[in-house]
OpenMM code with the backbone's topology and positions (N, CA, C; nanometers):
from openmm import Vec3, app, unit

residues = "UNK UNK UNK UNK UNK UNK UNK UNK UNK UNK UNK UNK UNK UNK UNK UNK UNK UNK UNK UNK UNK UNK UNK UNK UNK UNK UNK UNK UNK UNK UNK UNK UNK UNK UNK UNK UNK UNK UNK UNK UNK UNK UNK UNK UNK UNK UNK UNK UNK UNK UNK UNK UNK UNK UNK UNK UNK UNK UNK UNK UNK UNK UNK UNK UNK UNK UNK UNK UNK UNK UNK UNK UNK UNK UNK UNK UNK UNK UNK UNK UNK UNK UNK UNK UNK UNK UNK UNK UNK UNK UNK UNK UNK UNK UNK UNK UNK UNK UNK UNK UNK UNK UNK UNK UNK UNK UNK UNK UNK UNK UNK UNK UNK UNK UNK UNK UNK UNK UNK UNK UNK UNK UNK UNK UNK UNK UNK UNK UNK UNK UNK UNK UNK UNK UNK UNK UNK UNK UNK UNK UNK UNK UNK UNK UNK UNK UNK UNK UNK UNK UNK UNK UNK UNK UNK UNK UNK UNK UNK UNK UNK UNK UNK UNK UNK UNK UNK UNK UNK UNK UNK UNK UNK".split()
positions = [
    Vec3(3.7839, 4.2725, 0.5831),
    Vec3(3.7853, 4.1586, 0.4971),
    Vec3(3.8363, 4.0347, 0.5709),
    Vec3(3.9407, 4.0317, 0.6733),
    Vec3(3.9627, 3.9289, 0.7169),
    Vec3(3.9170, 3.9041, 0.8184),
    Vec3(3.8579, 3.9943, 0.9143),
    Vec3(3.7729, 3.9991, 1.0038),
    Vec3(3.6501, 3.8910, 0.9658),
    Vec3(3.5895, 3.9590, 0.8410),
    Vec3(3.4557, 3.8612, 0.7957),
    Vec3(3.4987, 3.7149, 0.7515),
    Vec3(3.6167, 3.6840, 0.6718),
    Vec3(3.6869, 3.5714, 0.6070),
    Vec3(3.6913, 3.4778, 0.7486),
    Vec3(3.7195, 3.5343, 0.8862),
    Vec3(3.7861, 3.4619, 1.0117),
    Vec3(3.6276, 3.4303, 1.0572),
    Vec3(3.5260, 3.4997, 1.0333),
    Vec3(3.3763, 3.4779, 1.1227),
    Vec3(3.3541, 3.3701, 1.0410),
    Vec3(3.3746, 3.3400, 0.9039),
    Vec3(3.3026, 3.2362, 0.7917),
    Vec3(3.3494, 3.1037, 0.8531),
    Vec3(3.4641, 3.1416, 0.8259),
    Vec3(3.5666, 2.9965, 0.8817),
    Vec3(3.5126, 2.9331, 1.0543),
    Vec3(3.5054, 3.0269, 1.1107),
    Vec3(3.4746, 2.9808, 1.2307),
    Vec3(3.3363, 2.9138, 1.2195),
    Vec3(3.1789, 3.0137, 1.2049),
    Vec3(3.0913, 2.9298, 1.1666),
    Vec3(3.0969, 2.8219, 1.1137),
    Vec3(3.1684, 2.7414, 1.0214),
    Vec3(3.1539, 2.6247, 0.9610),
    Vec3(3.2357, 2.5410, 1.0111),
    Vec3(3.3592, 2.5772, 1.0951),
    Vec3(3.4143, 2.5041, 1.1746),
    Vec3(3.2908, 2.4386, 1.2980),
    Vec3(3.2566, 2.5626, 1.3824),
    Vec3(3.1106, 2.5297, 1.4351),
    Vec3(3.0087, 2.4164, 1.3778),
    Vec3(2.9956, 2.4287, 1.2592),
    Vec3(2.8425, 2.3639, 1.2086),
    Vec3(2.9017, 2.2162, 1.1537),
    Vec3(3.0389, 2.2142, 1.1984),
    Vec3(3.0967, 2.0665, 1.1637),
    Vec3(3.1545, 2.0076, 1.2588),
    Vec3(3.1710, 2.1234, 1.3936),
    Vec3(3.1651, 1.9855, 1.5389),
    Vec3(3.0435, 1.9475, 1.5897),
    Vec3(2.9411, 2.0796, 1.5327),
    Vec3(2.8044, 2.0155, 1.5917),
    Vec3(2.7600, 1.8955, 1.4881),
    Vec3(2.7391, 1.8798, 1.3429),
    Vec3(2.7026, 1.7966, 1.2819),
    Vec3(2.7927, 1.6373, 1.2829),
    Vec3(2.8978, 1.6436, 1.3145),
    Vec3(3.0011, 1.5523, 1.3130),
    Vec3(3.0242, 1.4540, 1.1741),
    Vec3(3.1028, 1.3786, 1.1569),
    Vec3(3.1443, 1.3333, 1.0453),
    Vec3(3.1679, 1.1904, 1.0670),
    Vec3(3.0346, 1.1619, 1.1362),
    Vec3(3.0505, 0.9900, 1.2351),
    Vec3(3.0207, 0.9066, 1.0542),
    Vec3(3.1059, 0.7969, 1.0538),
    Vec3(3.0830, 0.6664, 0.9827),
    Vec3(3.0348, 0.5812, 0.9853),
    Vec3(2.9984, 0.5937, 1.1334),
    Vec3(2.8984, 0.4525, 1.1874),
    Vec3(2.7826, 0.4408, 1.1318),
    Vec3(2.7678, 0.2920, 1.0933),
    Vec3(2.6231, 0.2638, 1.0271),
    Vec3(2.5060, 0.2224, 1.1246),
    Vec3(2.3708, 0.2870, 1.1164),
    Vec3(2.2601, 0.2595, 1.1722),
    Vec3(2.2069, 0.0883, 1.1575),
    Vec3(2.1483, 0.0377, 1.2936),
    Vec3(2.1182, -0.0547, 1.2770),
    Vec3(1.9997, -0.0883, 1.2378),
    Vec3(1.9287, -0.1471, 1.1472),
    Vec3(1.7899, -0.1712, 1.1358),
    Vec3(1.6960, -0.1920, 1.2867),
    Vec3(1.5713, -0.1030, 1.2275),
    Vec3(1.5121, -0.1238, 1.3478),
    Vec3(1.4298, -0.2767, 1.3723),
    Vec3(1.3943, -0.2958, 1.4413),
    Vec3(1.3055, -0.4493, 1.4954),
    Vec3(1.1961, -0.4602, 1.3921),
    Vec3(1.1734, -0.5530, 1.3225),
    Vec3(1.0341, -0.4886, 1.2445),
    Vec3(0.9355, -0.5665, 1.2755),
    Vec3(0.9163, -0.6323, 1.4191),
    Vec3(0.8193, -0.7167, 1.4477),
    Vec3(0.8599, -0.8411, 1.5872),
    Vec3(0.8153, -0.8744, 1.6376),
    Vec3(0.8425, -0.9803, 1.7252),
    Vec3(0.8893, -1.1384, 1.6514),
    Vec3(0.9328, -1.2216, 1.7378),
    Vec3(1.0140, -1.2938, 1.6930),
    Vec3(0.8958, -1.4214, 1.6510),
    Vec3(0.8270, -1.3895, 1.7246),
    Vec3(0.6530, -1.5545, 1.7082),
    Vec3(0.6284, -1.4971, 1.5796),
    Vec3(0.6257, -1.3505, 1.5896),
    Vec3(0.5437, -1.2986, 1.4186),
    Vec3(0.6235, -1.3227, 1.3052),
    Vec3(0.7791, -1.2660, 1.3250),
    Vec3(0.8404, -1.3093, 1.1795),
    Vec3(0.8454, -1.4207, 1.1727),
    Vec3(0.8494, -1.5127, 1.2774),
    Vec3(0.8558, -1.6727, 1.2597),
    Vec3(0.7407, -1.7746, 1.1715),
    Vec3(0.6074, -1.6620, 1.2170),
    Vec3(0.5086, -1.7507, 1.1429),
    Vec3(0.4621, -1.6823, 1.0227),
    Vec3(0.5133, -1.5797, 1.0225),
    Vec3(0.5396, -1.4997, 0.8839),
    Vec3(0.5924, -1.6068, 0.7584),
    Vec3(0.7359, -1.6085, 0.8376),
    Vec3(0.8416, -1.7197, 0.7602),
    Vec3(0.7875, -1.8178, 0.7141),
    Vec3(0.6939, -1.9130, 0.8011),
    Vec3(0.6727, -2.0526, 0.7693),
    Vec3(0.5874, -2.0113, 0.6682),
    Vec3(0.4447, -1.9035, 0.6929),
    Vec3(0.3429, -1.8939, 0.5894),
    Vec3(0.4528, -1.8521, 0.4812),
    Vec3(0.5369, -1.8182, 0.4246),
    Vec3(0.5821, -1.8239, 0.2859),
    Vec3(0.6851, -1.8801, 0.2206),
    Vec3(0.7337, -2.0087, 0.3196),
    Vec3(0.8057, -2.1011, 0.3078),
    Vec3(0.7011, -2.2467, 0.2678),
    Vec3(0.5855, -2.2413, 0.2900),
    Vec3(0.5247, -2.3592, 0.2597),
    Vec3(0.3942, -2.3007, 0.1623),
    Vec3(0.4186, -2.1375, 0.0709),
    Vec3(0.3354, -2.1927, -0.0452),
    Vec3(0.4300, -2.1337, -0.1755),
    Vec3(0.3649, -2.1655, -0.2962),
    Vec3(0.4503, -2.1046, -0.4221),
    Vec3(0.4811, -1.9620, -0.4185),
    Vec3(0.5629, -1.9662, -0.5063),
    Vec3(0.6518, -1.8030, -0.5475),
    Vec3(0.5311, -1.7764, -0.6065),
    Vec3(0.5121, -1.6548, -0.6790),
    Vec3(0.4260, -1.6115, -0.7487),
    Vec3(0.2563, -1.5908, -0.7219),
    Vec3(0.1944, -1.5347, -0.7802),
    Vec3(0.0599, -1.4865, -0.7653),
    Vec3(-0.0536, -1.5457, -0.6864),
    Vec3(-0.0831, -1.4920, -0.6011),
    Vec3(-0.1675, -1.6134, -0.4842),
    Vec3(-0.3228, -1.5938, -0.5230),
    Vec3(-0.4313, -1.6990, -0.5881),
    Vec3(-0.5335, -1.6503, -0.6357),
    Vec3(-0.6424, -1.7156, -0.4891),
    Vec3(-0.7385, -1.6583, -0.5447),
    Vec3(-0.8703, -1.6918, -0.4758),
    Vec3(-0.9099, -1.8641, -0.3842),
    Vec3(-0.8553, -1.9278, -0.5269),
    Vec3(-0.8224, -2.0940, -0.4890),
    Vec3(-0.7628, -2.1411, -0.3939),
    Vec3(-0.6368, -2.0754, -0.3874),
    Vec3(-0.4882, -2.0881, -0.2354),
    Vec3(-0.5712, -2.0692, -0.1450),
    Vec3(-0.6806, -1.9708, -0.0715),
    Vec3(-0.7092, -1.9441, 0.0140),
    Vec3(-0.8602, -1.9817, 0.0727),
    Vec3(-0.8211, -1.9984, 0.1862),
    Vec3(-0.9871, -1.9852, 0.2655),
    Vec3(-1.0425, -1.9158, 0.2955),
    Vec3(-1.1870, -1.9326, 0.2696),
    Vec3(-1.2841, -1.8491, 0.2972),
    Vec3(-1.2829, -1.7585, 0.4198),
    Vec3(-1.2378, -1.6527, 0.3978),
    Vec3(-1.2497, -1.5242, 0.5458),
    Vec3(-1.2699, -1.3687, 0.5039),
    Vec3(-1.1721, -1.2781, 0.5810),
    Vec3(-1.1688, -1.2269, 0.5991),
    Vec3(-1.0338, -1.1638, 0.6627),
    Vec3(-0.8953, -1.0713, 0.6319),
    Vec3(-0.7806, -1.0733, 0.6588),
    Vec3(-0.7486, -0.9576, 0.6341),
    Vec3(-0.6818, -0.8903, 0.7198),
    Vec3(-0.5894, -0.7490, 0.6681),
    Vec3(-0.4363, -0.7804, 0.5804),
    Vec3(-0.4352, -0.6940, 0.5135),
    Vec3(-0.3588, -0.6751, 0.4240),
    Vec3(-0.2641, -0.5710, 0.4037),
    Vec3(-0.1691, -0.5411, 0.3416),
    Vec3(-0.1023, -0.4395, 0.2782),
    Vec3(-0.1578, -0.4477, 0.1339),
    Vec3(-0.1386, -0.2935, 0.1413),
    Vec3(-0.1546, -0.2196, -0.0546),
    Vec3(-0.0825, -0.1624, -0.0986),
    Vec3(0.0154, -0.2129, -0.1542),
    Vec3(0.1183, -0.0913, -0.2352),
    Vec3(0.0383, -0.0051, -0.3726),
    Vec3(0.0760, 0.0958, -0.3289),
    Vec3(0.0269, 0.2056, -0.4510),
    Vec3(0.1576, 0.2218, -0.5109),
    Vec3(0.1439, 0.2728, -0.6789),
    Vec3(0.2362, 0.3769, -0.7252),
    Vec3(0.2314, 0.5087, -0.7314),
    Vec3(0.1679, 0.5909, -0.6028),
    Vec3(0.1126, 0.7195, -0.6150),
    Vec3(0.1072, 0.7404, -0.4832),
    Vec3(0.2000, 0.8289, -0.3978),
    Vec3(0.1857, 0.9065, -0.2665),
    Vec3(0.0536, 0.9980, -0.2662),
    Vec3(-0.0118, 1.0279, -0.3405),
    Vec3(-0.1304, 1.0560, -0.3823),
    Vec3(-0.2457, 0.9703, -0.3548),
    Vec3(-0.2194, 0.8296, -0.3310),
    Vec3(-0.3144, 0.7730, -0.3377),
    Vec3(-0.2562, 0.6253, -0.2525),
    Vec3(-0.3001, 0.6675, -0.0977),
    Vec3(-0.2439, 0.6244, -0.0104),
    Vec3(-0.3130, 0.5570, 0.0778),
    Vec3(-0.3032, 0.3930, 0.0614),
    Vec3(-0.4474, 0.2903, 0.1193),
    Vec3(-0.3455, 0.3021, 0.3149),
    Vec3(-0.4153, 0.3309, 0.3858),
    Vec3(-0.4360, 0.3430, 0.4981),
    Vec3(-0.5029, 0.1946, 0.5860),
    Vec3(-0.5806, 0.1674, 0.5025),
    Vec3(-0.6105, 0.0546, 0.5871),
    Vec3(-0.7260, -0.0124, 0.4597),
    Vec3(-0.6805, -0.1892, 0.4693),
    Vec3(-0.7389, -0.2393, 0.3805),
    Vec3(-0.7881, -0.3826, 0.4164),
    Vec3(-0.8657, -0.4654, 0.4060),
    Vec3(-0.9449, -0.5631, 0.4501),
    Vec3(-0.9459, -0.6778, 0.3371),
    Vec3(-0.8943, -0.7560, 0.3195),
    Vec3(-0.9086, -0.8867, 0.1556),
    Vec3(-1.0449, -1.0044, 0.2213),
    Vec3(-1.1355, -1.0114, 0.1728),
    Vec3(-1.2116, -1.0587, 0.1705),
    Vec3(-1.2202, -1.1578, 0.0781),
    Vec3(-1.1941, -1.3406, 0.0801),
    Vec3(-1.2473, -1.4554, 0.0272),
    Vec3(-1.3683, -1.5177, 0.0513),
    Vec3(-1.4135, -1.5372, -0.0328),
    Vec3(-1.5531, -1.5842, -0.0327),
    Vec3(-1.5943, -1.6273, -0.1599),
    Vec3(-1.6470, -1.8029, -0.1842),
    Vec3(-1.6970, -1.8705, -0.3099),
    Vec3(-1.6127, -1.8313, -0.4531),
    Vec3(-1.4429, -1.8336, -0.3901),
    Vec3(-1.4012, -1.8354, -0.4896),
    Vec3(-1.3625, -1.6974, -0.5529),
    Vec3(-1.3841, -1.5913, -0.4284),
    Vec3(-1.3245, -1.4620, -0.5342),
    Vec3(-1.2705, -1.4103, -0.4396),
    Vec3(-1.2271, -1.2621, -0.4443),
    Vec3(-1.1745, -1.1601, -0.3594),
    Vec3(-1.2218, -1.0509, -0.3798),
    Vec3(-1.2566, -0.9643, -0.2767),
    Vec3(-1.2887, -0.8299, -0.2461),
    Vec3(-1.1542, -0.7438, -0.1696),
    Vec3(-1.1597, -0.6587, -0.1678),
    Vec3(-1.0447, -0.6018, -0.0534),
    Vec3(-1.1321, -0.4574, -0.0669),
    Vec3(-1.1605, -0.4182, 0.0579),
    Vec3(-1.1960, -0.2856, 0.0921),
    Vec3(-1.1071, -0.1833, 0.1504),
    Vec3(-1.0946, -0.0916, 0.0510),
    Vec3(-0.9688, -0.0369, 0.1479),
    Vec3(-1.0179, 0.1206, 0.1250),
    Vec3(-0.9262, 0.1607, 0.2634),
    Vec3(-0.9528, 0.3487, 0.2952),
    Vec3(-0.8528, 0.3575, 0.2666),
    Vec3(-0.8743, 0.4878, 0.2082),
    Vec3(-0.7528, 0.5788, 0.1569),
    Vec3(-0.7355, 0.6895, 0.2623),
    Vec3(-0.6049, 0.7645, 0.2517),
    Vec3(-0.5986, 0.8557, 0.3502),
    Vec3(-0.6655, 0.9729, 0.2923),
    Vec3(-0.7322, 0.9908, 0.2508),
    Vec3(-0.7489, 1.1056, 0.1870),
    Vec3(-0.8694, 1.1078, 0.0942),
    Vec3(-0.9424, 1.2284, 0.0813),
    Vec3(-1.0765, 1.1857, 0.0348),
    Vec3(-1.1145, 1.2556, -0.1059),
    Vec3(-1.0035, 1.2682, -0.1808),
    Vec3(-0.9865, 1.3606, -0.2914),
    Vec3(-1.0683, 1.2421, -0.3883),
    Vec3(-1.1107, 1.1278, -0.4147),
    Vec3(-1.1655, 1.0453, -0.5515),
    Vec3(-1.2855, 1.0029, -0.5001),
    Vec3(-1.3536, 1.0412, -0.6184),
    Vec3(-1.4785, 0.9954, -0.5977),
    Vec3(-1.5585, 0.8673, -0.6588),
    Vec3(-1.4364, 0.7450, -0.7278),
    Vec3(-1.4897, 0.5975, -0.7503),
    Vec3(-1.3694, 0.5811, -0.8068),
    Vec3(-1.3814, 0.4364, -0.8297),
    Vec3(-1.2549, 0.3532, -0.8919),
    Vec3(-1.2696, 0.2880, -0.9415),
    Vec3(-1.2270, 0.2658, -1.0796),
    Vec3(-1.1741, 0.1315, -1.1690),
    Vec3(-1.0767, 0.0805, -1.1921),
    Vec3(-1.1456, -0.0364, -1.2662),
    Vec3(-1.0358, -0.1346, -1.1767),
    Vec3(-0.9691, -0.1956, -1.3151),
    Vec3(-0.9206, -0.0879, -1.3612),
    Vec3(-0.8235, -0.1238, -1.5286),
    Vec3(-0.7504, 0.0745, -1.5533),
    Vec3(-0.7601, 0.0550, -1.6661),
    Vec3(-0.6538, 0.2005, -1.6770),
    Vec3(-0.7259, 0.3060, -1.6767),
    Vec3(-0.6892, 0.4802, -1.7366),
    Vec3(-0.7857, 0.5627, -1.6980),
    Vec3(-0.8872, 0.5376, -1.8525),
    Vec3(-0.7321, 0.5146, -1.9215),
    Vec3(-0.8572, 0.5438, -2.0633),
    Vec3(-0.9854, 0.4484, -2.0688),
    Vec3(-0.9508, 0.2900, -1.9937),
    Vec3(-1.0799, 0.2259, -2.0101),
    Vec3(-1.1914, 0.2728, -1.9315),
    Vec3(-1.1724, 0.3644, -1.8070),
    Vec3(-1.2463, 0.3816, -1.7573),
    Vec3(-1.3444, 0.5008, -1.7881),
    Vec3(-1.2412, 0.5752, -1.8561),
    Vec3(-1.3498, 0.7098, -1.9000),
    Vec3(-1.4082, 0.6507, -2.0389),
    Vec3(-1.4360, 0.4905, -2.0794),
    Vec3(-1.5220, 0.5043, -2.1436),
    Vec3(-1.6632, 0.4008, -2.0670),
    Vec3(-1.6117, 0.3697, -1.9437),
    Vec3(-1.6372, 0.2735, -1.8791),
    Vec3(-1.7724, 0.3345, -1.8298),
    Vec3(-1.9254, 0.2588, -1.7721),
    Vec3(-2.0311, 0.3145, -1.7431),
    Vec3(-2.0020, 0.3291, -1.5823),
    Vec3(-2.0975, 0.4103, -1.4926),
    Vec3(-2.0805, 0.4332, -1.3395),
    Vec3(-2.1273, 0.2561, -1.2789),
    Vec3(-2.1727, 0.1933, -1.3367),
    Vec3(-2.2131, 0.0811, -1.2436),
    Vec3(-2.0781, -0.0420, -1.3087),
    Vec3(-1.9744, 0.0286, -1.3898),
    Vec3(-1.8541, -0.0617, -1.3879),
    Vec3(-1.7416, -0.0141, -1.3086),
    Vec3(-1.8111, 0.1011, -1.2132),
    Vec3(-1.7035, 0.1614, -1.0818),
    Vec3(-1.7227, 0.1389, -0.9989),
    Vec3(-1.6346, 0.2057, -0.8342),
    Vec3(-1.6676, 0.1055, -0.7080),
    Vec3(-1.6078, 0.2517, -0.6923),
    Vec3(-1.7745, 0.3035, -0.6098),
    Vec3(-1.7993, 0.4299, -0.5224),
    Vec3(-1.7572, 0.3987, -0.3680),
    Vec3(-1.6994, 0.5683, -0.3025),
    Vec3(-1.6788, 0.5346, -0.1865),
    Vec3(-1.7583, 0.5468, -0.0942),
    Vec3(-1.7284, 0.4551, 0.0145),
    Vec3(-1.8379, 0.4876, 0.1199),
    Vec3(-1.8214, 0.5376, 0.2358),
    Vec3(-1.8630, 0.6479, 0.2987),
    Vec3(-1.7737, 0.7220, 0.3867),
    Vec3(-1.8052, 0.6888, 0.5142),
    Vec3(-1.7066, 0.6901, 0.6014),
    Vec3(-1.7118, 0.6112, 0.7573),
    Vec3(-1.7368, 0.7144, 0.8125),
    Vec3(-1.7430, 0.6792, 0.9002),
    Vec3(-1.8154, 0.7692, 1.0473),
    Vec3(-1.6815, 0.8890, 1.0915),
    Vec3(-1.5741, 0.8470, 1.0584),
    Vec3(-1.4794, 0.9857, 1.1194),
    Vec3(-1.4435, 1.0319, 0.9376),
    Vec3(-1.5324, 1.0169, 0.8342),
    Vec3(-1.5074, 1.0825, 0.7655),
    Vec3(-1.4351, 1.0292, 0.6127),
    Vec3(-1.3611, 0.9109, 0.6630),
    Vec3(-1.2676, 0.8798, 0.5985),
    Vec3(-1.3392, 0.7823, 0.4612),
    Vec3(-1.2641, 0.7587, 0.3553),
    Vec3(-1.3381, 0.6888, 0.2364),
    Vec3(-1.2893, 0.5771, 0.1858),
    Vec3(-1.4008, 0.4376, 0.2042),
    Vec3(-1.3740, 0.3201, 0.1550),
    Vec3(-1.3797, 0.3064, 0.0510),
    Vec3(-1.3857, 0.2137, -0.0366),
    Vec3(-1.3602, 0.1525, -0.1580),
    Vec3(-1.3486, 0.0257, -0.1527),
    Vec3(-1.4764, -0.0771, -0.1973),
    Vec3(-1.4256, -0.2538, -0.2328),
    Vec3(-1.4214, -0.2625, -0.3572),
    Vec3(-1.3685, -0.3430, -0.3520),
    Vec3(-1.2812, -0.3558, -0.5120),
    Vec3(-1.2445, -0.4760, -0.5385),
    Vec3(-1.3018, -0.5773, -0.6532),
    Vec3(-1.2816, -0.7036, -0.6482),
    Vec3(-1.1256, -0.7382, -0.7195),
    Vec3(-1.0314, -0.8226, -0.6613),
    Vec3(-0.9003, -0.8529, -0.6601),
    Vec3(-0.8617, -0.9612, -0.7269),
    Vec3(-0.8285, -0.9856, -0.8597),
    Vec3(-0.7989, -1.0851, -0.9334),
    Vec3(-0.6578, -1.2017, -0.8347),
    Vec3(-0.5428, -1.1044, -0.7890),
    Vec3(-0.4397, -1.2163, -0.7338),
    Vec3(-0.4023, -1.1268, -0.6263),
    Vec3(-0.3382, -1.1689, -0.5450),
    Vec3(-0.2184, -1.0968, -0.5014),
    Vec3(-0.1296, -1.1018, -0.4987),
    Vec3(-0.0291, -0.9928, -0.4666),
    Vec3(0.1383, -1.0165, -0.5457),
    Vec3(0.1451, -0.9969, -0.6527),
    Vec3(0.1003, -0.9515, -0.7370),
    Vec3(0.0900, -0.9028, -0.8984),
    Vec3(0.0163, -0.7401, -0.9024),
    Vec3(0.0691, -0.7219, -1.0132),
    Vec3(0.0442, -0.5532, -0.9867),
    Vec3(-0.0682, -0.5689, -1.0895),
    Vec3(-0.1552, -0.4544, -1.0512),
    Vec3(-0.2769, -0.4608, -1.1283),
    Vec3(-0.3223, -0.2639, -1.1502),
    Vec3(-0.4054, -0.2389, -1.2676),
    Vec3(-0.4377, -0.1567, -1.3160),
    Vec3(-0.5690, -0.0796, -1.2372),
    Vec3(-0.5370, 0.0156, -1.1533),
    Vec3(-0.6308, 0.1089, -1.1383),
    Vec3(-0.6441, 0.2512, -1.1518),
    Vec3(-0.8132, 0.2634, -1.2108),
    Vec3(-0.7628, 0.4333, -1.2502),
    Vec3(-0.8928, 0.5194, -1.1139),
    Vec3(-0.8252, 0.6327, -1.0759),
    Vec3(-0.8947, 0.6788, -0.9383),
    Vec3(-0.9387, 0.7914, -1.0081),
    Vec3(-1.1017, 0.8481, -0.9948),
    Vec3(-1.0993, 0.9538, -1.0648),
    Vec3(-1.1203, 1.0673, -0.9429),
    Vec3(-1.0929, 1.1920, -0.9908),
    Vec3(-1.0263, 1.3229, -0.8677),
    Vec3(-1.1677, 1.3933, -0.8969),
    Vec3(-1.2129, 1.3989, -0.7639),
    Vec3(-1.3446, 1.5273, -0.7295),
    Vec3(-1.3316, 1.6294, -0.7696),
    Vec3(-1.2071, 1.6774, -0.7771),
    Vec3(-1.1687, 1.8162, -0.7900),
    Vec3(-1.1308, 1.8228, -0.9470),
    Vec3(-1.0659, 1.7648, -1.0032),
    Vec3(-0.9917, 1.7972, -1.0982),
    Vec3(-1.0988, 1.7295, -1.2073),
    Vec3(-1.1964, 1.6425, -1.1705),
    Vec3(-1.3053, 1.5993, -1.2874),
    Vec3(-1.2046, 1.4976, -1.3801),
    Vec3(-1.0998, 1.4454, -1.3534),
    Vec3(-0.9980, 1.3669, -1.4462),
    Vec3(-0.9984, 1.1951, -1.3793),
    Vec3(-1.0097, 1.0948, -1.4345),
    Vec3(-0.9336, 0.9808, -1.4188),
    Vec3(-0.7630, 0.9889, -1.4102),
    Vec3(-0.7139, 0.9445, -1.2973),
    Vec3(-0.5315, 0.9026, -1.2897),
    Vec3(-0.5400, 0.7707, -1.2513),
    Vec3(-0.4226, 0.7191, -1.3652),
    Vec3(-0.3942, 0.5724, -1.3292),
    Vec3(-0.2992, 0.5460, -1.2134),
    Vec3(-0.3423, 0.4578, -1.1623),
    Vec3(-0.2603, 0.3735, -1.0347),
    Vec3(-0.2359, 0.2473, -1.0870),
    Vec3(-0.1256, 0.1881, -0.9629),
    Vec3(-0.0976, 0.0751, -1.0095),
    Vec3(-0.1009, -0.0143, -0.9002),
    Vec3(-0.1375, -0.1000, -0.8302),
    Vec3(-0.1736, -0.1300, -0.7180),
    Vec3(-0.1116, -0.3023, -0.7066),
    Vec3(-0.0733, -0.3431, -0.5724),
    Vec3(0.0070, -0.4820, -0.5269),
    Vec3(-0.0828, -0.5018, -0.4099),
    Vec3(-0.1639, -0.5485, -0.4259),
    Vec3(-0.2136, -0.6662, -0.2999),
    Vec3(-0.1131, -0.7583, -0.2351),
    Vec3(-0.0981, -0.7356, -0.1225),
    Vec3(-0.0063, -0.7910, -0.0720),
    Vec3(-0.0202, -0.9341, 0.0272),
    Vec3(0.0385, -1.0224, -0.0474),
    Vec3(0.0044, -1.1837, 0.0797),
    Vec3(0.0883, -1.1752, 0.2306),
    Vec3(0.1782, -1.1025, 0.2227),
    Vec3(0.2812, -1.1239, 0.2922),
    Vec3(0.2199, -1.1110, 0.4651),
    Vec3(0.1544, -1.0064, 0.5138),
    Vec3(0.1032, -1.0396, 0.5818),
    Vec3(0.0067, -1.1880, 0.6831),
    Vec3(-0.0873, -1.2680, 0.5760),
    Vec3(-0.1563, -1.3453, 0.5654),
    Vec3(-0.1423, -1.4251, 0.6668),
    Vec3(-0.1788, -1.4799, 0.7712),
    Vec3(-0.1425, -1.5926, 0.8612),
    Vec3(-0.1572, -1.7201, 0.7733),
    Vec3(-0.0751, -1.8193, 0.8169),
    Vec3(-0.0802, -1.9520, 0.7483),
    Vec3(-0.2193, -2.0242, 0.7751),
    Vec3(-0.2421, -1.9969, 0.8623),
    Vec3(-0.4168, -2.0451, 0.8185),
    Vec3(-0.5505, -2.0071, 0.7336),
    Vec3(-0.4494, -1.8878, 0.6794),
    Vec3(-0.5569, -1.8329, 0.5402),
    Vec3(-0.5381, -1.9243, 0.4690),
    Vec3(-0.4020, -2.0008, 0.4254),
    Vec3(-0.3966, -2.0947, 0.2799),
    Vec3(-0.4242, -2.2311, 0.2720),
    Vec3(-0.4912, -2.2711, 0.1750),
    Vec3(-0.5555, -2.4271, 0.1881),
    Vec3(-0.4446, -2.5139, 0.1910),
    Vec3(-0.4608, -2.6265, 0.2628),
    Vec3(-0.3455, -2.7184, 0.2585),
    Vec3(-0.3242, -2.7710, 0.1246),
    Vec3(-0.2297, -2.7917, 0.1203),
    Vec3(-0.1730, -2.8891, -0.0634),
    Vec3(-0.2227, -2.9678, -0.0943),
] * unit.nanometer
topology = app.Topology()
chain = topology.addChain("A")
for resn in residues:
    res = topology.addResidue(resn, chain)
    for name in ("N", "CA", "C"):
        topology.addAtom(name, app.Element.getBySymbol(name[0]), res)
């Protein structure tokens, strides 16, 4: 009994000089070069707080961030497209589990017809796009993804993101 009581003690004595009981706080890592956060900075120091529409911007073509509310449903790489006043954003998902998307909740969509969805289109290593026309960005918006497998609509909730944007996407004042 004390034989085993003396092995316990020792192991955890062990597993607490190897783990240690340091206080020191980690420093954030770099999250970019200093030209980039700089012109990062200025692009959102010289336009409004709030929802950036079609109007703010010039006609192109720009990568983006997509926040999802669903690790499930995980934009990998996404493209915002302006043009005559609207937005597109095409974006791949990591993963090829849905087979179209709308672009409001699930219930509107399961009453919604197939030519009020946006089918994917599959790239050459496999992977699956989706364009999808984008009312703002920076505002969260309603999408429902429906599952190949499971035959169901799930709602998402999706953030187009400006933050990226170079300052020469936005029209002058």
């Amino acid at each position: 009994m004390i034989k085993s009581s003396l092995l316990i003690i020792t192991a955890l004595a062990g597993t607490l000089a190897l783990t240690g009981c340091s206080t020191a706080s980690e420093t954030p890592a770099d999250t970019g070069s200093a030209p980039a956060q700089a012109a990062q900075q200025t692009a959102s120091d010289n336009r409004e707080s709030g929802p950036v529409t079609a109007d703010m911007l010039v006609d192109g073509t720009y990568e983006i961030s997509v926040d999802s509310s669903s690790s499930m449903f995980r934009i990998v790489h996404a493209e915002l497209t302006v043009a005559d006043g609207q937005m597109t954003c095409a974006m791949t998902l990591g993963g090829t589990g849905y087979e179209k998307l709308f672009m409001g909740t699930s219930d509107e969509a399961a009453s919604a017809s197939d030519d009020q969805c946006h089918f994917f289109v599959e790239g050459d290593d496999g992977s699956y796009t989706y364009t999808v026309p984008v009312a703002s960005l920076d505002e969260e918006c309603d999408c429902a993804a429906f599952s190949i497998r499971k035959q169901k609509w799930y709602d998402r909730t999706l953030v187009f993101e400006s933050g990226n944007l170079p300052e020469s996407a936005f029209r002058s004042a």
